[in-house]
SEFIPA-512047 format. One line per field, with one value per residue: x, y, z of N, C-alpha, C in turn. Coordinates in nm, 4 decimals, padded with zeros to 6 digits. Example, Ala and Ser with C-alpha at 12.3 -4.5 7.8 and 13.67 -1.06 7.14 Angstrom:
n.c1	(01.3190, 01.2850) $
n.c2	(-00.5690, -00.2250) $
n.c3	(00.7800, 00.7080) $
ca.c1	(01.2300, 01.3670) $
ca.c2	(-00.4500, -00.1060) $
ca.c3	(00.7800, 00.7140) $
c.c1	(01.3200, 01.2900) $
c.c2	(-00.3300, 00.0030) $
c.c3	(00.7800, 00.7870) $
***
This chain:
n.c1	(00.0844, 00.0139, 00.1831, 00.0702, 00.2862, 00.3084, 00.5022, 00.8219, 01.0303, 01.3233, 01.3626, 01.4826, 01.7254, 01.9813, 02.2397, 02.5454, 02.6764, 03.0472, 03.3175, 03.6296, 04.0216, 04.3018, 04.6152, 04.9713, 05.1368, 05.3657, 05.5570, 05.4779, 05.2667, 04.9465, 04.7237, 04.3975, 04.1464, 03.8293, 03.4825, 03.3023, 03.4790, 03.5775, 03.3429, 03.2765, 03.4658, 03.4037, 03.1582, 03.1981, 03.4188, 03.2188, 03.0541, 03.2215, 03.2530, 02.9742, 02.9678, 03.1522, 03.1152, 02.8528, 02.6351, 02.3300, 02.2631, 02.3520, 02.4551, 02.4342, 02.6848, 02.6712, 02.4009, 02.2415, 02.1403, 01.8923, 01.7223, 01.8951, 01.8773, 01.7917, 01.4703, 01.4312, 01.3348, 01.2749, 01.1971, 01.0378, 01.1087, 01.0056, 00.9097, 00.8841, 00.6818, 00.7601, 00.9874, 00.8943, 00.7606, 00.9696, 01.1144, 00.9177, 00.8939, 01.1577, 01.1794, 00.9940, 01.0863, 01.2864, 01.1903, 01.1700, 01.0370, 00.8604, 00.7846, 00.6371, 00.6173, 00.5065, 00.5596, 00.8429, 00.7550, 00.5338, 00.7464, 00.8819, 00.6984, 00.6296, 00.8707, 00.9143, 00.7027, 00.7651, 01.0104, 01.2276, 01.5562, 01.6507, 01.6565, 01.5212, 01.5993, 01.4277, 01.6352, 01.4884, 01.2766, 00.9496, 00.8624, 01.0950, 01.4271, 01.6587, 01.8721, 01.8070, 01.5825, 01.7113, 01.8767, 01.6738, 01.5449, 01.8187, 01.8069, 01.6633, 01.6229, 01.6571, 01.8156, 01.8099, 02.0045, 02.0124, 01.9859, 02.0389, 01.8518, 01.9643, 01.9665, 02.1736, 02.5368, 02.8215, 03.1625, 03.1146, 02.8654, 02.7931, 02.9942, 02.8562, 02.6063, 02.6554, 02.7757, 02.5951, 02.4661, 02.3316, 02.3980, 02.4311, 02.4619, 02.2511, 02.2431, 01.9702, 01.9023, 01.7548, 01.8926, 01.8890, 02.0602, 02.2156, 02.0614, 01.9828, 02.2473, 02.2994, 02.1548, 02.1963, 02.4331, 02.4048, 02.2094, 02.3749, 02.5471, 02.3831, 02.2989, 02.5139, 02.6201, 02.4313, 02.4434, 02.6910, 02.6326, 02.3882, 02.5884, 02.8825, 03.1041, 03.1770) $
n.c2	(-00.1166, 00.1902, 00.5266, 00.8617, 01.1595, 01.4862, 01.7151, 01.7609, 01.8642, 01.8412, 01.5935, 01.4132, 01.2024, 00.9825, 00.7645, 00.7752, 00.4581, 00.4373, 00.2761, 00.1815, 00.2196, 00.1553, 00.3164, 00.3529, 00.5797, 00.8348, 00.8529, 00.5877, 00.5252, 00.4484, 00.6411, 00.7039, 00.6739, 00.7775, 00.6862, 00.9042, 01.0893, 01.1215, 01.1571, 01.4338, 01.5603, 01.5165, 01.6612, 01.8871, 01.9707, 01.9972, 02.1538, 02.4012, 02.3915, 02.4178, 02.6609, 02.8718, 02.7900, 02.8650, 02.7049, 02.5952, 02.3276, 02.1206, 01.9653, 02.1968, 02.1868, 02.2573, 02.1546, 02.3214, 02.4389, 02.4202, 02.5424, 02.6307, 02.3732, 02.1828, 02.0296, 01.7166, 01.4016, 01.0861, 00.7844, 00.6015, 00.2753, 00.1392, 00.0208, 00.0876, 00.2908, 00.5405, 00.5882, 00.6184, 00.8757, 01.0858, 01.0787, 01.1735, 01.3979, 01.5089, 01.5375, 01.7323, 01.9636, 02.0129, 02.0286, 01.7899, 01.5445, 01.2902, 00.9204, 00.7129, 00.3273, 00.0165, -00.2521, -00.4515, -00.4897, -00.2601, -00.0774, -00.1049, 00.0079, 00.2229, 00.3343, 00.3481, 00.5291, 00.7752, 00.7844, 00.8403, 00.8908, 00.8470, 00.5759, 00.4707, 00.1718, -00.0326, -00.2665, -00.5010, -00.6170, -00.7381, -01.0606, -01.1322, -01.1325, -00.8913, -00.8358, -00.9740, -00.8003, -00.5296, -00.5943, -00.6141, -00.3695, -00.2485, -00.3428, -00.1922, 00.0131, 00.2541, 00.2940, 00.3879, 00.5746, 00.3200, 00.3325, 00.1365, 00.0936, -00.0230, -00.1421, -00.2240, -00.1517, -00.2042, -00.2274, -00.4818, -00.5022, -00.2512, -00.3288, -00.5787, -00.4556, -00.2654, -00.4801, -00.6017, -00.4231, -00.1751, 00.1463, 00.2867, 00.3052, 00.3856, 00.4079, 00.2781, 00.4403, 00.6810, 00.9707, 01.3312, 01.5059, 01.3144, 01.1459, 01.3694, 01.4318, 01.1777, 01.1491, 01.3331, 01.3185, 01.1222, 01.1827, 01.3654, 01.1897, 01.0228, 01.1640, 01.2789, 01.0385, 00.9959, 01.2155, 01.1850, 00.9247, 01.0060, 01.1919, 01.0668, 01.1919, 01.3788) $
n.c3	(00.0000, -00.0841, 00.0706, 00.0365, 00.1232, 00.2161, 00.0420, 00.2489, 00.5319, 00.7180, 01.0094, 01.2032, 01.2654, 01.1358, 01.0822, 00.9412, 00.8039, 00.9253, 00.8178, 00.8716, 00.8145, 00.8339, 00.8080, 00.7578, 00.9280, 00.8620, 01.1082, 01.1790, 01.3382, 01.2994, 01.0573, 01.1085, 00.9100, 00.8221, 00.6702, 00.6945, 00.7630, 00.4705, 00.3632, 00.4553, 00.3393, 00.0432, 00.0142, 00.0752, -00.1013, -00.3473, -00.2464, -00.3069, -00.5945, -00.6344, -00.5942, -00.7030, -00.9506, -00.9971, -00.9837, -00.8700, -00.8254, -00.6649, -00.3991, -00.0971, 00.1507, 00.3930, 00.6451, 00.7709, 00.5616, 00.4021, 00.2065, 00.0237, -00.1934, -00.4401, -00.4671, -00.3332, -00.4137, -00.2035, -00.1310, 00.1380, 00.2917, 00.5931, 00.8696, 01.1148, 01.2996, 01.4138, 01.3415, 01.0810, 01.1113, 01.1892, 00.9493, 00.8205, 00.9240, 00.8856, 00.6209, 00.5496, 00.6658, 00.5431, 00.3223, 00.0905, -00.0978, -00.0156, 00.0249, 00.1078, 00.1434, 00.2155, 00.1237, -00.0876, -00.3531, -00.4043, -00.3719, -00.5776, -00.7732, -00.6831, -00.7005, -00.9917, -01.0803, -00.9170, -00.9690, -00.7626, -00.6105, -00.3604, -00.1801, 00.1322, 00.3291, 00.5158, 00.7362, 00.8537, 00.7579, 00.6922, 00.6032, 00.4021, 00.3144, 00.3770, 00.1863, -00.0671, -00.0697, -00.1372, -00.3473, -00.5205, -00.5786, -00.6392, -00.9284, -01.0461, -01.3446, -01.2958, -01.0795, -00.8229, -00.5506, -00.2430, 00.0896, 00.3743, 00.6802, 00.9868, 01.3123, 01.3681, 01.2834, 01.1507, 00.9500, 00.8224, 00.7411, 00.6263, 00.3508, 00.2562, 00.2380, 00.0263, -00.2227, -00.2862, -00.4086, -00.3071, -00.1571, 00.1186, 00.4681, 00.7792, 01.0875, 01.4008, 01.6697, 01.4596, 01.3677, 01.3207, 01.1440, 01.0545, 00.8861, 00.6985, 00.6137, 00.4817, 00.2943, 00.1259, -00.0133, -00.0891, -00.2995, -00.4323, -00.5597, -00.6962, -00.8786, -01.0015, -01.1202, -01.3391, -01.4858, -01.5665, -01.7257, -01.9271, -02.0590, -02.1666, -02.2275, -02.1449) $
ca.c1	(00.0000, 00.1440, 00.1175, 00.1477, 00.3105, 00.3363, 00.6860, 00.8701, 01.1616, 01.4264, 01.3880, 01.5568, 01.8785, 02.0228, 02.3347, 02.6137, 02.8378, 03.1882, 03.4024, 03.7863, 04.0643, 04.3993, 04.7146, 05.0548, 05.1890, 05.5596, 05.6121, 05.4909, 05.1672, 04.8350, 04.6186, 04.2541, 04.0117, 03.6271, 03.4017, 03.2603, 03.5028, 03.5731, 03.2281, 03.2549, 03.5248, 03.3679, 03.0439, 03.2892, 03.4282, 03.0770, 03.0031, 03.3197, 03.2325, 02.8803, 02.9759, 03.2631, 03.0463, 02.7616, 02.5622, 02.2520, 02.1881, 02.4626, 02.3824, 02.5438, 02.7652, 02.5764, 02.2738, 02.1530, 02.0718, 01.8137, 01.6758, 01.9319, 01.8658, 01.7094, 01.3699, 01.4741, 01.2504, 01.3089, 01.1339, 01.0530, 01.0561, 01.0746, 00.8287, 00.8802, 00.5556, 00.8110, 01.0694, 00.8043, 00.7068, 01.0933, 01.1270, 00.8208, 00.9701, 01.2963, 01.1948, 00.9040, 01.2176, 01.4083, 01.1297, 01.1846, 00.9074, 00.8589, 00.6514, 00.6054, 00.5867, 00.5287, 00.6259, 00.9332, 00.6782, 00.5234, 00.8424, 00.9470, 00.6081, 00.6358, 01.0069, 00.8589, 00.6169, 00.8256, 01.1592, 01.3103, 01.7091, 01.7069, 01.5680, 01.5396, 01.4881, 01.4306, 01.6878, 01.3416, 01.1241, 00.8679, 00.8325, 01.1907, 01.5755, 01.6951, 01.9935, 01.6892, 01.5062, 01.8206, 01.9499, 01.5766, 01.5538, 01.8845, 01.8393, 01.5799, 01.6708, 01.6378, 01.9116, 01.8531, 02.1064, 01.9666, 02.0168, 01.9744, 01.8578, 01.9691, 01.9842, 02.3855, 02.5851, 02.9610, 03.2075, 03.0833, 02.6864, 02.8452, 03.0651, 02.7230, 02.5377, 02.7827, 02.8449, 02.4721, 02.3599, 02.3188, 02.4703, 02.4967, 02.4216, 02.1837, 02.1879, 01.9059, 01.8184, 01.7783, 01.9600, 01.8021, 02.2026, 02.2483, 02.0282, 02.0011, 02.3515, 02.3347, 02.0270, 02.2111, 02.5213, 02.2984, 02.1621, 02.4606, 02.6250, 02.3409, 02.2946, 02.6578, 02.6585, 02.3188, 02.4641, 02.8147, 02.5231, 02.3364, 02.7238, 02.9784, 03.2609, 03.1760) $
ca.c2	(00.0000, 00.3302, 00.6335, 00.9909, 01.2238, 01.6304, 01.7320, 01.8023, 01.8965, 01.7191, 01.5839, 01.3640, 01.1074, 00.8685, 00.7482, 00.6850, 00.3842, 00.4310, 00.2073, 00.2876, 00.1938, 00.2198, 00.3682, 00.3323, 00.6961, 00.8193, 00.8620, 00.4535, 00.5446, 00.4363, 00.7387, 00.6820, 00.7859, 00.6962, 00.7131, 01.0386, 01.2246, 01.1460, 01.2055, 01.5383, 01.6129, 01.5052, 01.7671, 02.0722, 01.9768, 01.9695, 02.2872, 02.4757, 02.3882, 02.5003, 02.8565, 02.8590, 02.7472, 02.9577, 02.5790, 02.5449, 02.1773, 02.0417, 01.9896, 02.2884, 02.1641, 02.2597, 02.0766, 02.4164, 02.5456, 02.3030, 02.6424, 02.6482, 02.2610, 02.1567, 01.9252, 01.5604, 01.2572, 01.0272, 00.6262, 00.4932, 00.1310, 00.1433, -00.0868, 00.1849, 00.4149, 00.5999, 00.5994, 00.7024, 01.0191, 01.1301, 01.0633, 01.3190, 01.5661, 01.5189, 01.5646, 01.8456, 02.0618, 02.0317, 02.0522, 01.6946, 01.4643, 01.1594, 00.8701, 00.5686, 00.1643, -00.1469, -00.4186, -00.4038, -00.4955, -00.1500, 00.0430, -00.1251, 00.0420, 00.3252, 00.3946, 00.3602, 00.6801, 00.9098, 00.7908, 00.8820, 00.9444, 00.7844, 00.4480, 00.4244, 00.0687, -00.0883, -00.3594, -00.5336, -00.6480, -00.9010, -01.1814, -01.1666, -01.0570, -00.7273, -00.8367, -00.9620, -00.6555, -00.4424, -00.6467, -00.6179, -00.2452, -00.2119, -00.3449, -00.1149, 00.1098, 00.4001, 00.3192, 00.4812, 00.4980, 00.2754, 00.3671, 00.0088, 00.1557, -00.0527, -00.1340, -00.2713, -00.0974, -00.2217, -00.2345, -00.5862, -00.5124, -00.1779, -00.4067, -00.6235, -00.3495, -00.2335, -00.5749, -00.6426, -00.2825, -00.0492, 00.2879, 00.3235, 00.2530, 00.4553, 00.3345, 00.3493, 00.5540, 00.7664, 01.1607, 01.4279, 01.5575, 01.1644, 01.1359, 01.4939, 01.4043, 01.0369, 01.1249, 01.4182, 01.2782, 00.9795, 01.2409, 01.4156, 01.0550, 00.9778, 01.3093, 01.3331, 00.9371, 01.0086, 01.3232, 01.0827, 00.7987, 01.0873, 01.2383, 00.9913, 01.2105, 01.4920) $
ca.c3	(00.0000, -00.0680, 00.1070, -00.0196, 00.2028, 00.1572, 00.0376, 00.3969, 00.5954, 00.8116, 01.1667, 01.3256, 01.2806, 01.0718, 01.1075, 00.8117, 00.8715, 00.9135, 00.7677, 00.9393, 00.7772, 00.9288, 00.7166, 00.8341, 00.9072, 00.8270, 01.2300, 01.2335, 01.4014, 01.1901, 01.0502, 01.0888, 00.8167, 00.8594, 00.5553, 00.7489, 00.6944, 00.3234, 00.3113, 00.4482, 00.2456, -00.0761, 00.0191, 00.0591, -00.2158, -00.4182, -00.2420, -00.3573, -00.7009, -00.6984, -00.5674, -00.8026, -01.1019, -00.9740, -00.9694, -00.7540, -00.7773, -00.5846, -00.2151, 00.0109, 00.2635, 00.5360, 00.6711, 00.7639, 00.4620, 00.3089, 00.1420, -00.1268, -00.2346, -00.5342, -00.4249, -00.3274, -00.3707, -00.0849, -00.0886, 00.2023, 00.2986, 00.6180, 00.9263, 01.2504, 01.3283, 01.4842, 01.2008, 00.9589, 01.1480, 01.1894, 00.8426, 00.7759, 01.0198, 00.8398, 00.4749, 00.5861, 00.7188, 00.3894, 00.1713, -00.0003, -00.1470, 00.0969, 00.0044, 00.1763, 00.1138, 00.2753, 00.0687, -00.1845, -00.4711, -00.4075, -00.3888, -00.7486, -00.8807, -00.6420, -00.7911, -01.1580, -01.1014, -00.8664, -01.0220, -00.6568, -00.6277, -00.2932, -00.1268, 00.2672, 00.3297, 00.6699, 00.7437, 00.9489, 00.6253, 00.7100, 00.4528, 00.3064, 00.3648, 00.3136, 00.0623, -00.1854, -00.1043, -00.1762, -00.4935, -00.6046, -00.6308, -00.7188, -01.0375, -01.1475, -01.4400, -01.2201, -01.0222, -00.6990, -00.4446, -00.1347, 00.2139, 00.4722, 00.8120, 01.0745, 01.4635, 01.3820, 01.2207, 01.1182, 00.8534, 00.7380, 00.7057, 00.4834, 00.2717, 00.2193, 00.1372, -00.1214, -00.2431, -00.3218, -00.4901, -00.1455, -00.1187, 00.2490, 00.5965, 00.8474, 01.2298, 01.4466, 01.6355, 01.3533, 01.3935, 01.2019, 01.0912, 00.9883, 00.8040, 00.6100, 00.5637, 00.4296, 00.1561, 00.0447, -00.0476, -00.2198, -00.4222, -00.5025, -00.6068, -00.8125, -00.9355, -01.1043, -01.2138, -01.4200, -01.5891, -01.6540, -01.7893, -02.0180, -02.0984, -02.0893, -02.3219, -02.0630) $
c.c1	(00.0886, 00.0666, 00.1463, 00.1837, 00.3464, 00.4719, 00.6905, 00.9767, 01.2111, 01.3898, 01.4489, 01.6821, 01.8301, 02.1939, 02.4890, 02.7301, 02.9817, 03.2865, 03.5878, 03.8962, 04.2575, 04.5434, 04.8500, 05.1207, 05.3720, 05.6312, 05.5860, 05.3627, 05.0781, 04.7916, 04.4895, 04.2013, 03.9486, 03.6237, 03.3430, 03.3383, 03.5388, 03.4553, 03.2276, 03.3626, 03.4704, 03.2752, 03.0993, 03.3268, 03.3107, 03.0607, 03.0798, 03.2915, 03.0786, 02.9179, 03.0868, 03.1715, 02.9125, 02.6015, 02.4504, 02.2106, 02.2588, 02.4115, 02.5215, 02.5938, 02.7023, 02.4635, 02.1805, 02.1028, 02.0444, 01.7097, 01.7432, 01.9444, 01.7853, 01.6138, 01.4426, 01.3378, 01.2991, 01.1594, 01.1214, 01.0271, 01.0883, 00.9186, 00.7914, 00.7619, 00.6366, 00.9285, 00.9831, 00.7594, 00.8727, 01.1363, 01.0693, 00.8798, 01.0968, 01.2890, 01.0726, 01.0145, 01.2807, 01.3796, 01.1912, 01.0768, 00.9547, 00.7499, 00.6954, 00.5826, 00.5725, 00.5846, 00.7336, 00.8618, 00.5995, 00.6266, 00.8879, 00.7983, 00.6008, 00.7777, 00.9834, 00.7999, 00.6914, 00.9761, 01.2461, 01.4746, 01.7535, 01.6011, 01.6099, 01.5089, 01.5444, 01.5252, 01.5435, 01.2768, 01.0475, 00.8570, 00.9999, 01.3567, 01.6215, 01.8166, 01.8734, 01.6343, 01.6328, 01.8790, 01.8118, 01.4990, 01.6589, 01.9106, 01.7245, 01.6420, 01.7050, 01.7739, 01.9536, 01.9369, 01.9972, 02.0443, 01.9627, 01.9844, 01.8486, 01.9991, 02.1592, 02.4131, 02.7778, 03.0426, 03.1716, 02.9393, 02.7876, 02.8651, 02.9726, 02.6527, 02.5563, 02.7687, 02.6706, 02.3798, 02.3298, 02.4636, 02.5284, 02.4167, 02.3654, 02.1874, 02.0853, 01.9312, 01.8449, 01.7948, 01.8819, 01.9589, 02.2095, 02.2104, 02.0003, 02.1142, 02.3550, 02.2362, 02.0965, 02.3283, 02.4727, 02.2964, 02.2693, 02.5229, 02.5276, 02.3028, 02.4036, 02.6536, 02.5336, 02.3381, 02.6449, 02.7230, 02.5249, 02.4911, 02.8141, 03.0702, 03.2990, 03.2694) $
c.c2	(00.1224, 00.4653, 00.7211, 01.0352, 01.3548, 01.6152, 01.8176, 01.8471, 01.8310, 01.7340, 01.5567, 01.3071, 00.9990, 00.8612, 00.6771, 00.5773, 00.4135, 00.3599, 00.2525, 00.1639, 00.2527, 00.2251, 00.4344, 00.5148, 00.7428, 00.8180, 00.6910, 00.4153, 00.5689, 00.6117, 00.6430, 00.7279, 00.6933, 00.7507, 00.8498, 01.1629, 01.2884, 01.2037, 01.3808, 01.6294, 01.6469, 01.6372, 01.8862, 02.0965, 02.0372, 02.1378, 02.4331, 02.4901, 02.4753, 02.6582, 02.9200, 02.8788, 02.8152, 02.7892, 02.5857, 02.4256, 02.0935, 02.0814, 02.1041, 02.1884, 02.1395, 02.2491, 02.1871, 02.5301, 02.4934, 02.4224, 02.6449, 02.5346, 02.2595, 02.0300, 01.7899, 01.4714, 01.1289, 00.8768, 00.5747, 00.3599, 00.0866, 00.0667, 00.0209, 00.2671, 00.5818, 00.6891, 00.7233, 00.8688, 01.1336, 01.1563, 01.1532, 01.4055, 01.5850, 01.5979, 01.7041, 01.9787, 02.1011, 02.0385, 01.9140, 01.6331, 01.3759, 01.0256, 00.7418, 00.4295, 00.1068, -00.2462, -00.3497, -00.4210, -00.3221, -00.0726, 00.0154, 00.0037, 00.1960, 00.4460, 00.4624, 00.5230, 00.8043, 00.8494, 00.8575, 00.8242, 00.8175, 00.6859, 00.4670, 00.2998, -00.0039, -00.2210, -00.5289, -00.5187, -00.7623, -00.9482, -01.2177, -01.0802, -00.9248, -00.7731, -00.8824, -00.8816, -00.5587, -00.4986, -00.6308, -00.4957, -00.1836, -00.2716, -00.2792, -00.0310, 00.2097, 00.4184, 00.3997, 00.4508, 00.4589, 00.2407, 00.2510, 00.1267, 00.0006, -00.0459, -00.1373, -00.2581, -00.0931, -00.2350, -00.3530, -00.5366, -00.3875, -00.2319, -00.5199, -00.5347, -00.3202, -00.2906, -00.5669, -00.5330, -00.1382, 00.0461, 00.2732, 00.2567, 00.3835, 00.3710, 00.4099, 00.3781, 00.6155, 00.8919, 01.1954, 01.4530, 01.4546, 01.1287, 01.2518, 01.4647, 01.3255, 01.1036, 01.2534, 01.3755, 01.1768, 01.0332, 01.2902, 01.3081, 01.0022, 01.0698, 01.3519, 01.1754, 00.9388, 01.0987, 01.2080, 00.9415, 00.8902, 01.1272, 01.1990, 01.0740, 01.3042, 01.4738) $
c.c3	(00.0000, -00.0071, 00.1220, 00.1168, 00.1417, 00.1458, 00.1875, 00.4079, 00.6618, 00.9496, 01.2231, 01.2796, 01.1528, 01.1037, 00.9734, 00.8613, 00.8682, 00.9060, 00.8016, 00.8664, 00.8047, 00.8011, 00.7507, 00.8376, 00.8926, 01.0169, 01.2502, 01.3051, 01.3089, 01.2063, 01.0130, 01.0428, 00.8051, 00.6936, 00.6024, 00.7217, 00.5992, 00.2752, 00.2851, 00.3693, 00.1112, -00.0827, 00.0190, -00.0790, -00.3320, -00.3780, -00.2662, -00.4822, -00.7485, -00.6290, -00.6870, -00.9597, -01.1014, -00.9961, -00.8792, -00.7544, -00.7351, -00.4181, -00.1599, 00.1583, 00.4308, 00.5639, 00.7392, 00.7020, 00.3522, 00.1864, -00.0192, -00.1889, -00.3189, -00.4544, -00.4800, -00.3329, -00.2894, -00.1000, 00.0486, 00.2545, 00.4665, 00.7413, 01.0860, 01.2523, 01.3573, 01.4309, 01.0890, 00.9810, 01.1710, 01.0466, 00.7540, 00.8124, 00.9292, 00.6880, 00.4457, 00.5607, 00.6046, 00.2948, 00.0765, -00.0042, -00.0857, 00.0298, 00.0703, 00.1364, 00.1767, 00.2584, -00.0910, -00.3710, -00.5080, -00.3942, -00.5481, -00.8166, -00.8135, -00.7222, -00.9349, -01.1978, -01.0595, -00.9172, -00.9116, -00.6301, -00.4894, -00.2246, 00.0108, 00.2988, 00.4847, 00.6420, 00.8039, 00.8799, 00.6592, 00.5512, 00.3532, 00.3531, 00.3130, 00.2040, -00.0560, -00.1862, -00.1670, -00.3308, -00.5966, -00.6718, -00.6703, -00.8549, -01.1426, -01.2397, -01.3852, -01.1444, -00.8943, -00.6299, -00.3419, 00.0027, 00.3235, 00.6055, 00.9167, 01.2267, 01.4587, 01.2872, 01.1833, 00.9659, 00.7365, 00.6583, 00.5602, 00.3638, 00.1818, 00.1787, 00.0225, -00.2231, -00.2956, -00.3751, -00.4151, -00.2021, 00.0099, 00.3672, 00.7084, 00.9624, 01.2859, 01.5852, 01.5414, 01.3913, 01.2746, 01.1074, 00.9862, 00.8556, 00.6731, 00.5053, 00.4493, 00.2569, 00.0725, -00.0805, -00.1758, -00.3394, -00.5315, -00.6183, -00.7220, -00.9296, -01.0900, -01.1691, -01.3103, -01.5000, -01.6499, -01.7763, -01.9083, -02.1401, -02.1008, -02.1721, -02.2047, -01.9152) $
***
């Protein structure tokens, strides 16, 4: 069953996994870099370019200024009462289109109509495993990136995600920052590999 929701703004949490990876330093002493803070590198980056290039459809940097964002479409698949209303609050705040699913048969047909950028999908699907739900919308044409929200959150589940079509990883509790964060980045990522698709000389 699907169920509309007004375009919204951001509430609460999500959480992106961090994947750490240790890298021997010239003193002999590892450097630690997370996926967090490549991330937040990559988004400065992104947001250097659109001020530079005078761009507005690149996400700004900063999660408090969902004003200068181009409208996101946002899927969700997600089983929480509790989730779902954070999820409103979240995409209310930021002005993104929200819509809702139950079953991954309705998000394939839900995808089809709103052609949405990013998938939220509950790790906690009744009737079937999240790596078939995740391998089963990532092989839609559309190609959204898909965001697993789970309770546990480590370098392996990531690496599974990855490995089977998933974008990223959200822990719960869900953060409002977290998640702002995680869906923007999505967008950005699918944003620029859909203009490389359309443009590949470019």
């Amino acid at each position: 069953m699907l169920t509309n929701q007004p375009p919204c703004f951001p509430s609460n949490h999500g959480t992106i996994p961090m994947s750490t990876d240790n890298h021997p330093a010239a003193s002999g002493r590892p450097i630690v870099i997370t996926r967090q803070a490549i991330h937040s590198l990559f988004a400065r980056v992104a947001d250097f370019l659109r001020r530079k290039n005078g761009c507005t459809t690149w996400p700004a940097s900063s999660p408090a200024s969902p004003s200068s964002l181009a409208p996101i479409s946002v899927l969700g698949l997600v089983t929480s009462d509790k989730d779902c209303r954070l999820l409103t609050e979240i995409c209310s705040r930021n002005r993104w289109h929200l819509l809702f699913t139950e079953t991954c048969e309705d998000a394939r047909i839900a995808l089809h109509q709103l052609k949405a950028p990013v998938i939220l999908c509950d790790r906690d699907l009744s009737g079937r495993g999240w790596r078939e739900t995740v391998e089963d919308l990532a092989s839609s044409p559309h190609r959204a990136c898909i965001i697993l929200v789970s309770e546990v959150v480590d370098t392996y589940l990531w690496n599974e995600v990855v490995r089977t079509g998933g974008y990223d990883v959200l822990s719960k509790p869900l953060r409002e920052d977290d998640v702002v964060r995680a869906v923007r980045l999505a967008w950005s990522y699918w944003n620029s590999a859909t203009r490389t698709a359309a443009f590949p000389g470019k």
